[in-house]
Structure formats: C-alpha cells, structure tokens
C-alpha positions in Angstrom: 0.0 0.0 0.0 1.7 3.2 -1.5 0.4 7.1 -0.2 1.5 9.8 -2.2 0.9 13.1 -1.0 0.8 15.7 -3.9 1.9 19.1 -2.8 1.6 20.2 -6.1 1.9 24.1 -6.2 0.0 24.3 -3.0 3.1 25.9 -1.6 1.8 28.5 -2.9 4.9 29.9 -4.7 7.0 30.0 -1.8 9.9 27.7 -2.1 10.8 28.0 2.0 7.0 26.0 2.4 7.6 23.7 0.2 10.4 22.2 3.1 7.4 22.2 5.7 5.1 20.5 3.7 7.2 17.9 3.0 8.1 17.7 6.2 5.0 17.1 7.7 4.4 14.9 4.7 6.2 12.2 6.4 5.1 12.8 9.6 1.8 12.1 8.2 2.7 8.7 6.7 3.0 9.4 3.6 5.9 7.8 1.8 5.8 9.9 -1.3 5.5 13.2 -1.9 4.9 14.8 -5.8 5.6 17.9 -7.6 4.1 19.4 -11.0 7.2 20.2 -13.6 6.0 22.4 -16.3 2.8 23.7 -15.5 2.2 27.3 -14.8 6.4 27.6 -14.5 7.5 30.9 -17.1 9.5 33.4 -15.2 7.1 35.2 -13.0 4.5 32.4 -12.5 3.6 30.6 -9.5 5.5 26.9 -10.6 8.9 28.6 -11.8 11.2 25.4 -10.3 14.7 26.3 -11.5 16.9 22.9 -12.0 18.4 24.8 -8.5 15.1 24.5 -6.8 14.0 21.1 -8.2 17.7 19.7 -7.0 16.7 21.7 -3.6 13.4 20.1 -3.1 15.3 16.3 -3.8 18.2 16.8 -1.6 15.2 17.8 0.7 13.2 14.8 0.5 16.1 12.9 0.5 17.1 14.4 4.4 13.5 14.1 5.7 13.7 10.7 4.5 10.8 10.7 1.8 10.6 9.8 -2.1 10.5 12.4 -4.3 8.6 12.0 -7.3 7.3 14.6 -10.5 4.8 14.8 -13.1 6.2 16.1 -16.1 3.2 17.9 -17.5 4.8 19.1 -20.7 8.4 18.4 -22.2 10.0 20.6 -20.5 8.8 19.7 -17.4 10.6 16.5 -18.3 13.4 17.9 -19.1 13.9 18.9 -15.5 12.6 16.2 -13.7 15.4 13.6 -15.7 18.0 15.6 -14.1 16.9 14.6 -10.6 17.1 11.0 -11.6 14.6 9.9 -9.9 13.3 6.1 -9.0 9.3 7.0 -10.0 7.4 9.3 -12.3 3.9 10.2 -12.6 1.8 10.7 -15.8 -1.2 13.9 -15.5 -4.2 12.8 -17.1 -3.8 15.8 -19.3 -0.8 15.0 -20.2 -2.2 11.9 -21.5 -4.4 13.6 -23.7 -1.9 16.2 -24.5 1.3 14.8 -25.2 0.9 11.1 -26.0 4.3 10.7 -27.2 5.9 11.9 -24.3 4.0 10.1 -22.3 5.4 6.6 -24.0 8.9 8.3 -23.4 8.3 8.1 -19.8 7.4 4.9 -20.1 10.0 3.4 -21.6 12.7 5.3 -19.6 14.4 2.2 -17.6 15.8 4.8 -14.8 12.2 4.4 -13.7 11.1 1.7 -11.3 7.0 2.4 -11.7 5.3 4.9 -13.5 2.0 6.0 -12.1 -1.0 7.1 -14.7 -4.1 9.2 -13.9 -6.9 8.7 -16.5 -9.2 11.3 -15.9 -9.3 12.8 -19.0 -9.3 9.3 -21.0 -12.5 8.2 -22.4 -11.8 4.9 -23.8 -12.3 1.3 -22.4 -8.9 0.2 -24.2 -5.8 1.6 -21.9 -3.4 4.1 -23.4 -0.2 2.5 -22.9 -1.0 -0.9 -22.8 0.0 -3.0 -19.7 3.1 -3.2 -18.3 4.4 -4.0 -15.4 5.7 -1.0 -14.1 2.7 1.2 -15.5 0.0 1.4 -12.7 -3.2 3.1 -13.8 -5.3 5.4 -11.1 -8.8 6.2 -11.4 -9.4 10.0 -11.1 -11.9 12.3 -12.0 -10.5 15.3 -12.8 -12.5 17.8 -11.6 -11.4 20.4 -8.8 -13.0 19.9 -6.2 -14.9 16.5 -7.8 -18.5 15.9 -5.3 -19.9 12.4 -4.3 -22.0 13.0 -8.1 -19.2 12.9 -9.9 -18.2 9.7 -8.8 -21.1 7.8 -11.1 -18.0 5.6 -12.9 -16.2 5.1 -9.2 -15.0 1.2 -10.0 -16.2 -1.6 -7.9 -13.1 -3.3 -8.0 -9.7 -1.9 -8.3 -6.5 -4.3 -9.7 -3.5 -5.0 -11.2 -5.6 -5.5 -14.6 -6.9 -2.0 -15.4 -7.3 0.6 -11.7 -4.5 -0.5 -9.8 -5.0 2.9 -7.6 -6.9 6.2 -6.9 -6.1 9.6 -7.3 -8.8 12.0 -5.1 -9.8 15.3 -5.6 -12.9 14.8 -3.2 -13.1 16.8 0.0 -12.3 15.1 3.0 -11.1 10.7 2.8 -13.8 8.9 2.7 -13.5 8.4 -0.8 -9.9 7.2 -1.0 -10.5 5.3 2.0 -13.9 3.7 -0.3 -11.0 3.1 -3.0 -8.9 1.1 -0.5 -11.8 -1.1 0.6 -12.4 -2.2 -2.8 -8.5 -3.1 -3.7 -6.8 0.2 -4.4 -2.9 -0.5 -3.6 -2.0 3.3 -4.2 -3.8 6.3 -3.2 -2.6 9.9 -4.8 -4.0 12.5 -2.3 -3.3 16.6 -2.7 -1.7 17.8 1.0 -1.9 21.1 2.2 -1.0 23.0 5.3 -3.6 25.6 4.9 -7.3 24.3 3.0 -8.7 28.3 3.4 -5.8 29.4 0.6 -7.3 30.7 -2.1 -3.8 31.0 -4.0 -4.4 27.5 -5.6 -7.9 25.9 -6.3 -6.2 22.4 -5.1 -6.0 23.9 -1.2 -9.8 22.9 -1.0 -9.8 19.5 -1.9 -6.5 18.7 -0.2 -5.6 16.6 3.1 -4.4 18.6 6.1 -1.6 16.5 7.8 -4.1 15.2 10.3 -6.4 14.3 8.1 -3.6 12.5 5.7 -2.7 10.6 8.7 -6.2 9.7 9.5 -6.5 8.5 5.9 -2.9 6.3 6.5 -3.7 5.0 9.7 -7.3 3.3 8.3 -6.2 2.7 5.0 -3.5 0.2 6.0 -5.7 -1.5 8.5 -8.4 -1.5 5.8 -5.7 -2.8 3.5 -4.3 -5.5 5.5 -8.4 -6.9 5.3 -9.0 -6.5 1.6 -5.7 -8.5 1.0 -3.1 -8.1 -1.7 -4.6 -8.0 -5.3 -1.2 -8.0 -6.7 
C-alpha cells in the first residue's frame, strides 16, 4: 500500500514552504510526496522550479527521509525532472491527452522503477499504454474539487488488470478510504497546510496532515483486510 501526497503548487509559490510540507508529509505517513514540472512555471508564475530549486526540493526529500517524485506535465517539465534522476514518475491525465508521445517516453525510460498514470481525462475502455508492469493506472476524476456526483463511474473493484489505484480530488477521505476497501494498492492524495488558501484551487480539496494521517492509519488497516490483489 503506497500514499503519495501531492503538494503540487500548494506551496503557494513559496519555495521556503515547500520544506514544511514535506516535512509534515512524512510525519503524516506518507511515503511519497509529488511535484508538477511544467505547468504554470515561465519566469514570474507561480511553478517557476529552476533545476536549482528542483535539485533543492530532492536533496530535501532525501534528508526528511521521503521519495520524491514529478509529473512532467509538458516536455520541459521532463526535461527537468530527468536531471533529478529519480526512482518513480507520474503521468497527468492531461498529459495523456496532450502529449501522447511523451508520455510513452516516460514509459519506456528504464531509470524508472513504476510509473504511475491518472486517466481522468481518457474516455476509452482500451488503456493508453497498454499494460506493463511497471505502469500502474489510477482512477481519477478530474475535476477540482470533484463531489460524491461525480463519482457515477467510481469502480467496484480496483486491480492489477486496469485501476490499480486512486487519485482523489474529493473533499475530506472517505473516498480514497472507499478506494482502499475495494483493492486500491496506491492512493494519490493533494496535501496542504492551509485548505482556506485561495492561491491554488487544489488547497480545498486537499488533506491537512491530520487528516492525511487519519486517511494512513485506516487505510493500511483496511488494507491489510481486503488483501493483496497483486
């Protein structure tokens, strides 16, 4: 059972934050924390991480004792993230639609152990990419916040075959803790310190550190009684 904790740009374009979130990241269980490469990032923007700021944020992780890992939105979000050369890489679901060829680039990297896919934005029965086994698909909905009536195509079972995992972008846990109960083995969840910032929409439907520990503490128990599906 895998938690990822997505801090995104909820540090709000403040680089000094983004050490506190990932610290309390792992004090909230989460083994994982993930960073957006190439979305909003020109000069001026909120997401400018310099290849000095991305290697920051690893060495970072790498103290507190947590995996790093990035979604390359666009190619030169890629371009960064390659230089960090890292164990684990996750594909947007726009990015799916977007840039199909990079995504198979990713894919076929050997540096990475797994590679994580969202498929909110995917429409078809047939996978993108095949299956592989490093490539783990996630059920998502991407909508921001998405509300229990979204959730109409929320799978009954998740495994190895197609929905290995979820990625939430519900309020609160109960729906990734639903996920876990039916055989999700990896649950992508947005972590904030602060769900009243208005800086980035994602602060709303994101996990405060109590509540990502909550969502930990359950989900392995409830884990441990679905069984492994692997």
């Amino acid at each position: 059972m895998k938690f990822i904790a997505e801090i995104g740009m909820n540090y709000d374009g403040n680089f000094d934050l983004i050490y506190e979130l990932v610290r309390k990241a792992k004090f909230s269980g989460a083994e994982i924390v993930k960073f957006q490469f190439g979305w909003r990032d020109k000069p001026g923007e909120i997401n400018c991480i310099t290849e000095k700021v991305a290697k920051d944020i690893k060495s970072w992780c790498d103290y507190i004792g947590i995996e790093m890992m990035v979604s390359p939105i666009t190619p030169n979000g890629y371009k960064l993230a390659k230089k960090l050369n890292l164990k684990k890489c996750k594909i947007a679901s726009r990015t799916v639609i977007e840039y199909p060829k990079l995504c198979k680039e990713i894919i076929n990297n050997k540096a990475y152990e797994e590679v994580f896919c969202s498929l909110g934005f995917w429409r078809k029965k047939k996978l993108p990419f095949g299956k592989l086994k490093k490539l783990k698909y996630l059920y998502c909905v991407s909508k921001y916040p998405t509300y229990p009536k979204d959730l109409k195509s929320f799978p009954k079972k998740f495994n190895r075959d197609y929905f290995y995992g979820y990625s939430d972008h519900t309020h609160g846990i109960s729906a990734a803790l639903l996920a876990i109960s039916r055989g999700a083995k990896v649950i992508e969840k947005h972590f904030t310190l602060n769900k009243t910032s208005r800086v980035i929409r994602d602060h709303v439907l994101s996990a405060t550190p109590d509540e990502f520990k909550t969502l930990v503490d359950i989900g392995k128990e409830l884990s441990s009684l679905v069984g492994d599906n692997d």
